[in-house]
Structure formats: structure tokens, C-alpha cells
N, C-alpha and C positions, 0 to 999 in steps of 0.2 A: 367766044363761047367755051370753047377747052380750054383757057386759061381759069376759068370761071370754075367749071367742075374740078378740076385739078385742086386749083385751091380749097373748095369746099370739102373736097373728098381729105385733102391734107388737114384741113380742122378737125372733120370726122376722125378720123382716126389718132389725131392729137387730143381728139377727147375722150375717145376709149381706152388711149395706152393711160394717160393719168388718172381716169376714171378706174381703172384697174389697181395702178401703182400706188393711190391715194388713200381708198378704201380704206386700209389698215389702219390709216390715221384718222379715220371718218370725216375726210375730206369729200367732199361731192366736188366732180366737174360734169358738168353738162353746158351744152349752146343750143343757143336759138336761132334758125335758119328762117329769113323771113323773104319773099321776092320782093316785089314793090310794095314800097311802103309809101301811105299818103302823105310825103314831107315837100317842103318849100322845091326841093331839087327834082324830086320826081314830077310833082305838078307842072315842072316846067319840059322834062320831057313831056307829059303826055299832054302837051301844047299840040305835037304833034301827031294829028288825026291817026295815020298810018303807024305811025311805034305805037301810038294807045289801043288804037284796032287788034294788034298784033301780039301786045302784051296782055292786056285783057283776054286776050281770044284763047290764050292759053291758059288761063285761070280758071278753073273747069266753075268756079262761086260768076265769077264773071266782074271781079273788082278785087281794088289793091287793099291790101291790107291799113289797118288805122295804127299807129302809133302806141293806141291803147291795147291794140290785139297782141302788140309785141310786150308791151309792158308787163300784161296780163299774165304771158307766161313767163316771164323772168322772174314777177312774185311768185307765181306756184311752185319755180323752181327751189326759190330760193325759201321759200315757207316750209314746216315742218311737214305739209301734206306729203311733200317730195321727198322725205327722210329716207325711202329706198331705192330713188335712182340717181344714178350715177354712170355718167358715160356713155350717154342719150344724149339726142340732137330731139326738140320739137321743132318739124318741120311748120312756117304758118305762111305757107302758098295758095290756101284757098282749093288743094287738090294737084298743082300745075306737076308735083313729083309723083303723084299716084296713076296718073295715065299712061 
């Protein structure tokens, strides 16, 4: 679990230092921070009742994310609606970082 945040926290802030440094050149960098997402590999963790219980349970939506929710926002990021952020993370947890 502290490997986990550690590294996230290390993205975050490798997206705000370039988010900052890039600017100038009207570079955007932002990331997308997603928890479980509905793919081939996670369907097979949550085979098991207790990791799905448990991971679920902390998704205040009460379900993993679709493929499409992440997509979703990589276009907005990367679409001109997004033209003034830069050096944002959208978190798509369903809530599990706002509790």
C-alpha cells in the first residue's frame, strides 16, 4: 500500500513540476489516476469474493470504474475544452480518495 502512494504521490508531482516548466511552451501535462478499472486482469481479482468486498467497499459509487470512464477523461484532457489545465491529476475512484 505505501509503495503505491509513494509512487502516485511521485507522478503527482512529476506532473506539476512539468506542468509548470512546460507552460511556457504551451505544453500541457496532466494524468489520469484511476482505482480498479473493469479490465480482463481485475475481473479476475475480483473472482475473489473478499478482495471485491473490500475493494468495492471502499468506493464510496460502490463499483470499478469502465475503461470508457478513463478514456473519457484522457479526451477532455487532451481536447481543447482542457486548454487551461495543466499539472492536474483527475482522480476517477468513484470517491475512494475523497473520504
Amino acid at each position: 500500500m505505501w509503495a503505491c502512494l509513494v509512487e502516485k504521490f511521485g507522478i503527482e508531482g512529476l506532473t506539476k513540476g512539468m506542468g509548470v516548466e512546460l507552460a511556457t511552451k504551451n505544453i500541457r501535462v496532466n494524468t489520469v489516476a484511476p482505482t480498479f478499472v473493469e479490465t480482463p486482469m481485475v475481473k479476475k481479482f475480483f473472482k475473489n469474493k473478499k478482495f471485491k468486498n473490500l475493494a468495492l467497499g471502499n468506493i464510496p459509487m460502490g463499483k470499478a470504474a469502465k475503461e470508457s470512464d478513463v478514456a473519457t477523461a484522457v479526451c477532455f484532457l487532451a481536447s481543447d475544452a482542457a486548454a487551461m489545465i495543466t499539472g492536474s491529476s483527475i482522480l476517477i475512484d468513484g470517491g475512494w480518495t475523497a473520504k
